[in-house]
N, C-alpha and C positions, 0 to 999 in steps of 0.2 A: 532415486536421485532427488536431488534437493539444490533450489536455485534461489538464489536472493533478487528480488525483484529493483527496478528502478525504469523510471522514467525515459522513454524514447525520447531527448530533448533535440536530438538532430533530425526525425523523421517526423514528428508530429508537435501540436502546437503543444503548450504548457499550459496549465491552470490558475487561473487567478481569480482568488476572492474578492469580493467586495468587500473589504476592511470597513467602509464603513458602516454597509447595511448588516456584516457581522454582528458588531459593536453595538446597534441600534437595537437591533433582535434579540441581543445574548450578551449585554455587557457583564457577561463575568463570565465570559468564554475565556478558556487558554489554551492557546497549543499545546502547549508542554503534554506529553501522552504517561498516561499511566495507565496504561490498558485497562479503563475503569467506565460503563457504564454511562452512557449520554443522554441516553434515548426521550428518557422524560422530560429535560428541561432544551433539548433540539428544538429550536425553530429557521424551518429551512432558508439560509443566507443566499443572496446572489452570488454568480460567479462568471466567470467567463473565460475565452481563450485567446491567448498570445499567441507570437512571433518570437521566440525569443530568442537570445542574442547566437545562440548553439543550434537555433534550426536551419537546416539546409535545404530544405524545399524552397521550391517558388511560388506556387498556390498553396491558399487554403487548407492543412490537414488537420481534422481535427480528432482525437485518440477515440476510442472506443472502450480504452480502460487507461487512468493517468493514474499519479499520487499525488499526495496534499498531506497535510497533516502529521508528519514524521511516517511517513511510506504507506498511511492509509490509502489504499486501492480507493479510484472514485470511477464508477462505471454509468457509460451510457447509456439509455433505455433500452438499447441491442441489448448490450450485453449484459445488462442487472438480468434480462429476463432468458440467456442465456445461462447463467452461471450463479443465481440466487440460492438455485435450491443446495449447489454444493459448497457455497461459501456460509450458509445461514448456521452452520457447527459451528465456526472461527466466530462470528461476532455479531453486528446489530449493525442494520442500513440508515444511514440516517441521511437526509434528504439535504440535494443543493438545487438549485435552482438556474438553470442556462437558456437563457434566451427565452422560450417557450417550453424548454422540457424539464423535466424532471431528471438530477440523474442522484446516484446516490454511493454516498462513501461508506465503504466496508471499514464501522472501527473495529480494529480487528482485539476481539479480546481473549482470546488465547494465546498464550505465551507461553511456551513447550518449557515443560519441570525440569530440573538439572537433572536429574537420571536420564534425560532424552540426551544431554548434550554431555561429549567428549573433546576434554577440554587437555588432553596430554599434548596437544602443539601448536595451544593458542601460545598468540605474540600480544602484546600488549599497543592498541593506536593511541599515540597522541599528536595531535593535531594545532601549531600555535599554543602548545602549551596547556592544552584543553584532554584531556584523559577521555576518552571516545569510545572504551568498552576495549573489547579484543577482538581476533579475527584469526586465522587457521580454526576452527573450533567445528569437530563435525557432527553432524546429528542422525539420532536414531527414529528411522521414520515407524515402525513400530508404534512408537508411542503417541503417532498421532494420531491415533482411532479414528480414522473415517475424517479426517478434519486436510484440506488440501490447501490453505493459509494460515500461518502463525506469524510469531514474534519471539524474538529469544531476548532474553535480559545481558547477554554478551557483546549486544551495541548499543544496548540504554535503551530497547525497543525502537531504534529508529529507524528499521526496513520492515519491509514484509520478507516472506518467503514462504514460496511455493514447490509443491511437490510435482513429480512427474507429470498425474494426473490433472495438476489442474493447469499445468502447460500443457499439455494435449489437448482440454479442452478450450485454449486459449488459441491452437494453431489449428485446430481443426473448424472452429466457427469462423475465421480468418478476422479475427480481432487485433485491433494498432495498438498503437502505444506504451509499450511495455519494451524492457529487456530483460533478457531471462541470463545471471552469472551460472555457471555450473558452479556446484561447490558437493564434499565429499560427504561419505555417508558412517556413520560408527558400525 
């Protein structure tokens, strides 16, 4: 089973960078994601967490694993030292900075090969006029050798997605912040 990840914005708070201490650290940082490689020139930016306009709690929640970055996973101290050793296949941890901790975003650089994905009843998204990749489109987990987060190039890399097992290990160490879509399998 195979599930597209996204942000718990009504259970827990949301993520927000320091745009400026970003900029200051790493002026020639871009979001834009090309599943390519950070590591060297990362210097860990501040960050912090919101209220935002979609959450429905009344105290303080804060995730245990959120996104940032065009659906780069960013995980707490819990759960980096939960979940490190089976994410470190998919990509490279690179360091944010909250409050007093350390947490650290999975850029995730694997991005499962067109012979993994089955594409006989994608639909085409556009969005405002903005062409957004496609969607029906199912995948073969097979081909994800031991790897329990990717990226497919069928939405211009801007989610993650997670396999069974690394939703299992997500519900079993009773980790926030996250929703898991079902979606089908080739």
């Amino acid at each position: 089973m195979i599930f597209k990840i996204d942000n718990d914005y009504t259970s827990t708070y949301s993520l927000l960078p320091d745009i400026t201490d970003l900029a200051t650290k790493m002026p020639h940082y871009s979001q834009r994601y090309r599943a390519k490689p950070r590591l060297d020139n990362w210097v860990a930016p501040k960050a912090s967490f919101f209220a935002s306009e979609n959450y429905d709690g009344q105290d303080e929640q804060i995730p245990d694993i959120t996104t940032w970055a065009l659906g780069n996973l960013v995980l707490s101290p819990k759960a980096y030292q939960v979940l490190k050793d089976a994410l470190a296949t998919s990509g490279e941890f690179l360091p944010l900075i909250i409050g007093d901790d350390t947490y650290y975003m999975l850029n995730t650089l694997f991005v499962i090969p067109e012979e993994g994905i089955n594409r006989s009843q994608e639909l085409e998204v556009v969005d405002s006029g903005v062409h957004m990749g496609q969607k029906n489109v199912l995948f073969n987990e097979t081909i994800l050798e031991g790897r329990c987060v990717f990226k497919t190039p069928t939405d211009k890399l801007s989610y993650s997605y997670a396999t069974e097992a690394f939703k299992r290990m997500y519900t079993e160490n009773h980790l926030t912040g996250l929703t898991f879509e079902k979606l089908g399998v080739k």
